[in-house]
C-alpha positions in Angstrom: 150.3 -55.4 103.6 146.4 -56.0 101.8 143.6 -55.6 103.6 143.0 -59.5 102.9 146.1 -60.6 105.1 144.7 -57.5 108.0 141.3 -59.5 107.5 143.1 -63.3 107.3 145.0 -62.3 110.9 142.7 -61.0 112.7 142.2 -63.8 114.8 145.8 -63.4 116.0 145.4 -59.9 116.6 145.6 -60.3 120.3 149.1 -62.2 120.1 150.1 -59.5 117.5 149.7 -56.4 120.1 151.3 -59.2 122.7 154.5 -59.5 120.8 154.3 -55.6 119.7 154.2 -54.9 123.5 156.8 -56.9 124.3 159.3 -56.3 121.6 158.8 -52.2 122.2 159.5 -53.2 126.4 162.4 -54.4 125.1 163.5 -51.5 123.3 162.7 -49.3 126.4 165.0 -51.3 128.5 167.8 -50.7 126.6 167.0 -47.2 126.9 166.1 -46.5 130.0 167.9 -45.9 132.9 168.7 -48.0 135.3 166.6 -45.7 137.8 163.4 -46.0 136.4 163.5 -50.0 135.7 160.2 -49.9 137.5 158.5 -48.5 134.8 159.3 -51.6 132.8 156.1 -53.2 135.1 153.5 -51.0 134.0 154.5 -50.8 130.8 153.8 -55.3 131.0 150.6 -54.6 132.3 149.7 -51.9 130.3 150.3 -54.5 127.2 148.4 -57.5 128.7 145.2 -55.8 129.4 145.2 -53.9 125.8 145.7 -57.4 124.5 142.7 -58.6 126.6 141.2 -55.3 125.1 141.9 -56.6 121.3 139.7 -59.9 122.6 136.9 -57.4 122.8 137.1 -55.0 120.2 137.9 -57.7 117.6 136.3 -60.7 116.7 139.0 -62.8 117.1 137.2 -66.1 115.1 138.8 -67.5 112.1 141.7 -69.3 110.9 145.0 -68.6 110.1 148.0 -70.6 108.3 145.6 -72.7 106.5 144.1 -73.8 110.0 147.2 -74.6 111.6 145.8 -71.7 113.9 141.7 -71.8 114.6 140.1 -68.8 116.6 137.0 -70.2 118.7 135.0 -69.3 121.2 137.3 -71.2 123.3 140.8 -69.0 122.7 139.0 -65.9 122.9 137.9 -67.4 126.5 141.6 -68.7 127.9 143.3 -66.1 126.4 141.3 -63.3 128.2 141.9 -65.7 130.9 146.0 -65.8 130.9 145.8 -61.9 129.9 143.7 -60.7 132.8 145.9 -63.5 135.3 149.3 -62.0 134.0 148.6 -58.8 134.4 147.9 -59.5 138.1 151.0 -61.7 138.8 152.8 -58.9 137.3 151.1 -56.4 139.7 152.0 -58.5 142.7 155.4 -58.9 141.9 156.1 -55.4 141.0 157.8 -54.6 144.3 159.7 -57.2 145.0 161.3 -57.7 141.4 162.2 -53.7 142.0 164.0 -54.2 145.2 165.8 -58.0 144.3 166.2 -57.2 140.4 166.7 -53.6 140.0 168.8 -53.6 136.9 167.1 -56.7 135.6 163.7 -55.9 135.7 162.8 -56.0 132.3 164.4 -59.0 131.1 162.1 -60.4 134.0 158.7 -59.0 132.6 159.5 -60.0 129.0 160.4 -63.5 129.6 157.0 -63.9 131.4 155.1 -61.6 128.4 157.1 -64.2 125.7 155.7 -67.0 128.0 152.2 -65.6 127.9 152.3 -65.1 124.5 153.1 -69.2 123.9 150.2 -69.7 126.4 148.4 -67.3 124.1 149.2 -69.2 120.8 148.3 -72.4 122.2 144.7 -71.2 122.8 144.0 -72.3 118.9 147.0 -74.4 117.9 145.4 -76.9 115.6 148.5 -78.4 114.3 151.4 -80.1 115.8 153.9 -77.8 114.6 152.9 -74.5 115.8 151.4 -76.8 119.0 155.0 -77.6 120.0 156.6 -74.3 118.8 153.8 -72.3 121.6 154.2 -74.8 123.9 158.1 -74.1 123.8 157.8 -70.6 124.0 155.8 -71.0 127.2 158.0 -73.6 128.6 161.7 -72.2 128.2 160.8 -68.7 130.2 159.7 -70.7 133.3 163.2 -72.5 133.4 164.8 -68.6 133.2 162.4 -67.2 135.9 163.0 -70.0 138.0 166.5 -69.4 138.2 166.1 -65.7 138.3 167.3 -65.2 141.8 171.5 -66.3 141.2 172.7 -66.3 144.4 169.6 -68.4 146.0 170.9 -72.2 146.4 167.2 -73.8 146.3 165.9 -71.4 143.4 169.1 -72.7 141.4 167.8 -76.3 142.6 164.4 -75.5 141.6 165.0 -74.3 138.3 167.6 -77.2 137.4 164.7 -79.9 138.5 162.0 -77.8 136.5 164.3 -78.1 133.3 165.0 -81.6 133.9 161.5 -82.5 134.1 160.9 -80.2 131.2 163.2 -81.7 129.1 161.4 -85.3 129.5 158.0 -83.7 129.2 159.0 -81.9 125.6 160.7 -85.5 124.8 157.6 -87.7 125.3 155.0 -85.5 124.2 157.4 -85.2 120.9 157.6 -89.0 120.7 153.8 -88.9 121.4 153.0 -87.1 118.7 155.6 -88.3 116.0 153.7 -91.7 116.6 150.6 -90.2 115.9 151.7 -88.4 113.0 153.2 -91.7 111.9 150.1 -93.1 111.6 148.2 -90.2 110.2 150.4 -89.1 108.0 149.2 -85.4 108.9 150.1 -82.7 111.6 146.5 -81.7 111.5 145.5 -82.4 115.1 141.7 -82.6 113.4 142.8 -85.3 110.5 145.0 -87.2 113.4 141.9 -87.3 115.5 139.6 -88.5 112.5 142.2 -91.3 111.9 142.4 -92.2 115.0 138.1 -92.5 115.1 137.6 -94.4 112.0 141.4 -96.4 112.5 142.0 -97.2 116.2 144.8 -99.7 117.2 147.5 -100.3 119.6 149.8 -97.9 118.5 147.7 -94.6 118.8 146.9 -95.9 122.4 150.6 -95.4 123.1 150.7 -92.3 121.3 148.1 -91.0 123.4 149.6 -92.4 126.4 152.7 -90.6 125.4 151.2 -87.4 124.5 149.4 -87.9 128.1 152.5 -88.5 130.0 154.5 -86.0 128.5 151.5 -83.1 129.8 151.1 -85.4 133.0 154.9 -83.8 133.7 154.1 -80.4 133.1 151.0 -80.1 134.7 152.0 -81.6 138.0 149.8 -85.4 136.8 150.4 -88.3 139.6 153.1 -90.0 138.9 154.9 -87.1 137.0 154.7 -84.4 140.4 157.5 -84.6 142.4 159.4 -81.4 140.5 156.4 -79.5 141.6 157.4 -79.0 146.0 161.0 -78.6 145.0 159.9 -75.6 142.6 157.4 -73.8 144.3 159.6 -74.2 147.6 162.8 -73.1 146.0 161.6 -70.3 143.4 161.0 -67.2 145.1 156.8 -66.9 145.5 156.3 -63.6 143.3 156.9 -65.8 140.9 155.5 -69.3 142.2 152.1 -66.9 141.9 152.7 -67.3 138.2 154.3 -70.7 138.1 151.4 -72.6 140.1 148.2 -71.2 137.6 148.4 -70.1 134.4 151.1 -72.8 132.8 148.8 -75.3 134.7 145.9 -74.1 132.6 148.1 -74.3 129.7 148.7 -77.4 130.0 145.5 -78.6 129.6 144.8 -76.0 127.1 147.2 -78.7 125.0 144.8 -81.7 126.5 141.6 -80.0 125.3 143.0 -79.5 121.6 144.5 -82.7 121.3 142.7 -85.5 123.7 138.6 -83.8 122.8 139.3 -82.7 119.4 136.4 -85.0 116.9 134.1 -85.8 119.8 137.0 -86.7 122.1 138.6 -89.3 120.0 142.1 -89.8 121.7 140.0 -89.3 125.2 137.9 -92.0 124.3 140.5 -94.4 123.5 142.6 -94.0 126.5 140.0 -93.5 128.4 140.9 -95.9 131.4 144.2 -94.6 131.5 142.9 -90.7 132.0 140.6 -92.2 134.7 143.4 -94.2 136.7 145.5 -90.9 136.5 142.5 -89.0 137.7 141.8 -91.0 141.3 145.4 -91.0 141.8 146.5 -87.6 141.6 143.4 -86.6 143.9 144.6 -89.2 146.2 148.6 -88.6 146.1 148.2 -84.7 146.0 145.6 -85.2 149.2 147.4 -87.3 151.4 150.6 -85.9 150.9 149.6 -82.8 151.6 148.3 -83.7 154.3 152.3 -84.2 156.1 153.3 -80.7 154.6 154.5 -78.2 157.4 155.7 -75.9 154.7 152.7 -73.4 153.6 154.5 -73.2 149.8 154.5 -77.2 149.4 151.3 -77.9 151.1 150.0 -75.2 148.6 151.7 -77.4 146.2 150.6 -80.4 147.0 146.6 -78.9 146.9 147.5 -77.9 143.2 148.3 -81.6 142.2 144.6 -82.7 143.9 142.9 -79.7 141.8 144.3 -81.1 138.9 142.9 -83.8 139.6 139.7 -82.7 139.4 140.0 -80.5 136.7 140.8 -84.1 134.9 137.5 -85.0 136.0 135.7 -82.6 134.0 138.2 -83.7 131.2 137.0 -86.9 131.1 133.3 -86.2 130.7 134.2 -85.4 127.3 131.3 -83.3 126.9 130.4 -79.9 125.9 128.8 -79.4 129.7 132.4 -80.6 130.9 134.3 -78.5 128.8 132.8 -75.4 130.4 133.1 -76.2 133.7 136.6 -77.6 133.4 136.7 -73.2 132.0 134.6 -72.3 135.0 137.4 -74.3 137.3 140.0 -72.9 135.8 139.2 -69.6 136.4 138.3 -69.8 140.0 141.9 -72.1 140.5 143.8 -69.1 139.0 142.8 -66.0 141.0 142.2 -68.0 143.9 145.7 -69.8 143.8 147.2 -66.5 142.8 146.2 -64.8 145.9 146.9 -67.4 148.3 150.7 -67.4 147.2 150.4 -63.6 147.5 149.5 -63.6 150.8 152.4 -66.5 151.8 154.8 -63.5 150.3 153.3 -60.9 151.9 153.6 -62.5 155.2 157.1 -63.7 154.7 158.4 -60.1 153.4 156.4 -58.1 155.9 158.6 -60.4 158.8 157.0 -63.0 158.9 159.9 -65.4 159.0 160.0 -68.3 156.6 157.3 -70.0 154.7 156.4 -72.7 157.3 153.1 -73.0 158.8 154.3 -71.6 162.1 155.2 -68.0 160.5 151.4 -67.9 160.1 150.7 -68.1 164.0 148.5 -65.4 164.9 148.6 -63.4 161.6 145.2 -62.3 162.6 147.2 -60.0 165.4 149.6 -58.9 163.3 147.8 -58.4 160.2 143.8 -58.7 160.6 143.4 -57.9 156.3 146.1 -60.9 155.2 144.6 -63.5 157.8 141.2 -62.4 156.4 142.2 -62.6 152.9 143.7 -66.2 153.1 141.3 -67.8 154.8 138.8 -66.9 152.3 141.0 -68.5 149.5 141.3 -71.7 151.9 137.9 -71.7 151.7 137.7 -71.3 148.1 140.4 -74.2 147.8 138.4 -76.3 149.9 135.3 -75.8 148.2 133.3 -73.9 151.2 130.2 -72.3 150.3 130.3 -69.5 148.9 133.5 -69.3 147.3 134.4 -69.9 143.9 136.1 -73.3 144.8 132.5 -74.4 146.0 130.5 -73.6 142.8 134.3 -74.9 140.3 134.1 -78.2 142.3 129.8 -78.3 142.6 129.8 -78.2 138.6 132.3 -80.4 138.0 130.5 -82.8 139.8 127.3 -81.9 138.1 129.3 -83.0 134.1 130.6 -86.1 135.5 127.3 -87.3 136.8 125.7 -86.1 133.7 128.1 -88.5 131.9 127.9 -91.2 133.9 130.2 -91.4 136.2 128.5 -91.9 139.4 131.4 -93.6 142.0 133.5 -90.6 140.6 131.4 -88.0 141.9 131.2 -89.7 145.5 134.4 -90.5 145.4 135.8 -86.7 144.4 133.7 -85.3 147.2 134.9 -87.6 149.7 138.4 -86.5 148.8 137.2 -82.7 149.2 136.5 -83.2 152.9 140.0 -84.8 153.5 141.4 -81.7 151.9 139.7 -79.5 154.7 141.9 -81.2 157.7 145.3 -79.6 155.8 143.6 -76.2 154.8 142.4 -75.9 158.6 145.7 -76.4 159.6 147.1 -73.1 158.4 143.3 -71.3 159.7 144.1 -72.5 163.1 147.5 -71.5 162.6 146.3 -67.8 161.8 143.5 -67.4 164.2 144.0 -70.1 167.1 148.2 -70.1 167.6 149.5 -67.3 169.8 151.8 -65.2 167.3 155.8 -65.7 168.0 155.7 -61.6 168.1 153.9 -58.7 167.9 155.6 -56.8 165.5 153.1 -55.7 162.6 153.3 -57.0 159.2 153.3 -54.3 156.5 152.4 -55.2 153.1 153.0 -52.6 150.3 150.3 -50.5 148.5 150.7 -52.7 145.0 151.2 -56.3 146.7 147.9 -55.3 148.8 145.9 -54.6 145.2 147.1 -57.6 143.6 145.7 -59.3 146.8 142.4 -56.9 146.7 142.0 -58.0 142.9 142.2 -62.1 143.5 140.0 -61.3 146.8 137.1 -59.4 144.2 137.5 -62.5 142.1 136.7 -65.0 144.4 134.1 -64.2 146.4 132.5 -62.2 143.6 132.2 -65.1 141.5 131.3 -66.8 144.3 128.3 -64.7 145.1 127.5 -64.2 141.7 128.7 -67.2 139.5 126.0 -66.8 136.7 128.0 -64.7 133.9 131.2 -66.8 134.2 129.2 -69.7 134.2 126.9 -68.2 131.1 130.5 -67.2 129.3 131.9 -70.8 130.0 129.3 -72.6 128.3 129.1 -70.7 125.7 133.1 -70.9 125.0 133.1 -74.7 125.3 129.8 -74.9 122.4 130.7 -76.7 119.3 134.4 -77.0 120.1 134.4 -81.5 121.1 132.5 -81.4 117.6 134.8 -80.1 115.5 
């Protein structure tokens, strides 16, 4: 190999030591013993954060494949992002995926590296083909991991909904997309969006609308959601940790290259649709969540409403918007992450099942979990001085900025209904007698993945400048271009 192709791939030199690290896992699980599977989790860590590493020891801007692939400012951001995030979801499932999985450990971890690694490529697709190809590749583990547990009924249920609902997404976006290279004539996502600037018509509205739908299903979009419950509910919540954030993200990783691309010209056009599928989904995921008495689908429920609002900042379609919908992200991840961490602490310490009454009096039986979730209730609700308060504070900030007044009274409104179903669970933690006194124990590596989300969110909380600072600057000349 030249030096020109080492200098041409560099931007892609963060997948490359991905796929390295996964393909030599692989060749250490057929090696190793069946004792020491448990290696197989550090060795997944170990290759995440070296690929987060590569983000910043390389300068990972540039294009590759003629521009199919385009390193910005932005990938380099959401890739550190899904690196750092699946590294921790790793870490908190270490323990149980050693005792339920014990000779299947790594097939576990490399499905979720391969999946990282389409989330990865995604990051700076800028054509349709190698846009569907990582979107694939991040789709088709999370049908395997869902059904990872074989002899659970509802995880098998799960799993078979997820693929379902998979299967339609990847068919509409596909149909989505083939419209709108119809009418380009181009799987360059920059020439479709300059066609569709200087050409608009009826038919790249539907496109869009397509290519709109077909994300609405994977991302958990009112009226595409009802696979999302049934998932998180069934799969077993190591897993749900990684399920309910970073493919989220992903999914609108594919909304910001496609819908914002050329000054937001497929955002522009079907504009009123993204703004009636805004409202509703932080009505539906509210209200609805609102009758939950399971933690898991109340949990669920509060991720539709926060995508929601993360479509808020989409429809800004601004540079100001861009970076906050980053900032949101973020904060959603770790503090999602450790909120589902704490529902499988309390549940495999003997707790009971995942309903809001195993929670009674978790501050008796374990002061540091009851601690630890109400802070990322707080941060879910948006409760000063959390990282939910400042993700949901600037998000209000872009849309007034662009204009959109009613939505910003409207989306806070909506934030103080989400209080009465988050204060459920608090009261349930520190009000509710506990059934018994027996303690809950949480392992040594559970409790750090906890520690890790906890440092995230209320350090970002007290101290939101840099990831503020690094947001903007990732989301600068990208809705140009």
């Amino acid at each position: 190999m030249n030096v020109p192709m080492l200098v041409d791939f560099q931007p892609l030199l963060p997948d490359l030591v991905l796929l390295v690290g996964a393909l030599w896992l692989l060749i250490l699980d057929l090696l190793m013993p069946h004792g020491r599977k448990r290696l197989m989790a550090g060795g997944a860590i170990v290759t995440l954060l070296a690929a987060a590493a590569a983000t910043w020891l390389y300068d990972p801007i540039g294009t590759v494949w003629g521009g199919a692939y385009l390193g910005t400012g932005l990938a380099v951001f959401l890739k550190r992002l899904f690196y750092v995030g699946g590294a921790v979801a790793v870490l908190g499932a270490r323990t149980h995926v050693n005792e339920a999985y014990a000779r299947r450990q790594g097939e576990y971890y490399l499905t979720m590296l391969f999946s990282i690694l389409g989330m990865s490529l995604l990051t700076g697709a800028r054509d349709l083909i190698l846009l569907v190809v990582a979107f694939e590749l991040m789709s088709i583990p999370l049908y395997v991991l869902t059904a990872f547990p074989r002899d659970d009924k509802r995880a098998t249920e799960g799993a078979v909904k997820l693929y379902l609902v998979g299967a339609a997404s990847s068919a509409t976006l596909l149909f989505g997309l083939s419209l709108l290279f119809g009418l380009a004539h181009d799987t360059s996502i920059l020439a479709i969006a300059t066609h569709v600037q200087a050409h608009p018509s009826p038919l790249a509205l539907v496109g869009a609308a397509m290519v709109i739908g077909g994300l609405g299903f994977k991302i958990g979009i009112f009226p595409f959601h009802m696979w999302v419950p049934d998932a998180y509910e069934g799969g077993h919540t190591p897993f749900i940790v990684f399920l309910s954030a970073l493919p989220k993200i992903a999914g609108f990783t594919v909304f910001i290259q496609l819908l914002l691309a050329r000054n937001g010209a497929l955002a522009t056009m079907a504009l009123a649709p993204l703004l009636v599928l805004s409202v509703t989904t932080l009505i539906a995921g509210n209200f609805l969540a609102l009758r939950q008495s399971n933690v898991k689908r109340l949990l669920a429920f509060s991720g539709v409403s926060h995508v929601g609002f993360l479509m808020l900042a989409l429809l800004t379609r601004s540079e100001l918007g861009l970076g906050m919908l980053l900032f949101y992200g973020v904060g959603y991840v770790f503090t999602n992450m450790g909120a589902f961490l704490v529902v499988h602490a309390v549940k495999n310490g003997g707790g009971g099942d995942d309903s809001i009454a195993s929670f009674d009096g978790l501050v008796r039986r374990n002061g540091w979990l009851a601690a630890a979730m109400l802070a990322f209730l707080l941060s879910l609700a948006g409760i000063p001085f959390m990282v939910g308060f400042w993700a949901k504070l600037f998000v209000f900030l872009a849309v007034w900025e662009a204009g959109f007044y009613g939505l910003v009274v409207f989306g806070a409104s909506i934030s103080v209904l989400a209080l009465f179903y988050y204060l459920r669970v608090v009261r349930a933690m520190f009000m509710n007698p506990p059934a018994n006194e027996a303690v809950i124990d949480v392992d040594p590596v559970t409790n750090t993945a906890i520690v890790l989300c906890l440092l995230a969110v209320v350090g970002i909380g007290l101290y939101p400048g840099p990831l503020y600072d690094a947001a903007r600057v990732a989301a600068v000349g990208f809705i140009g271009n």
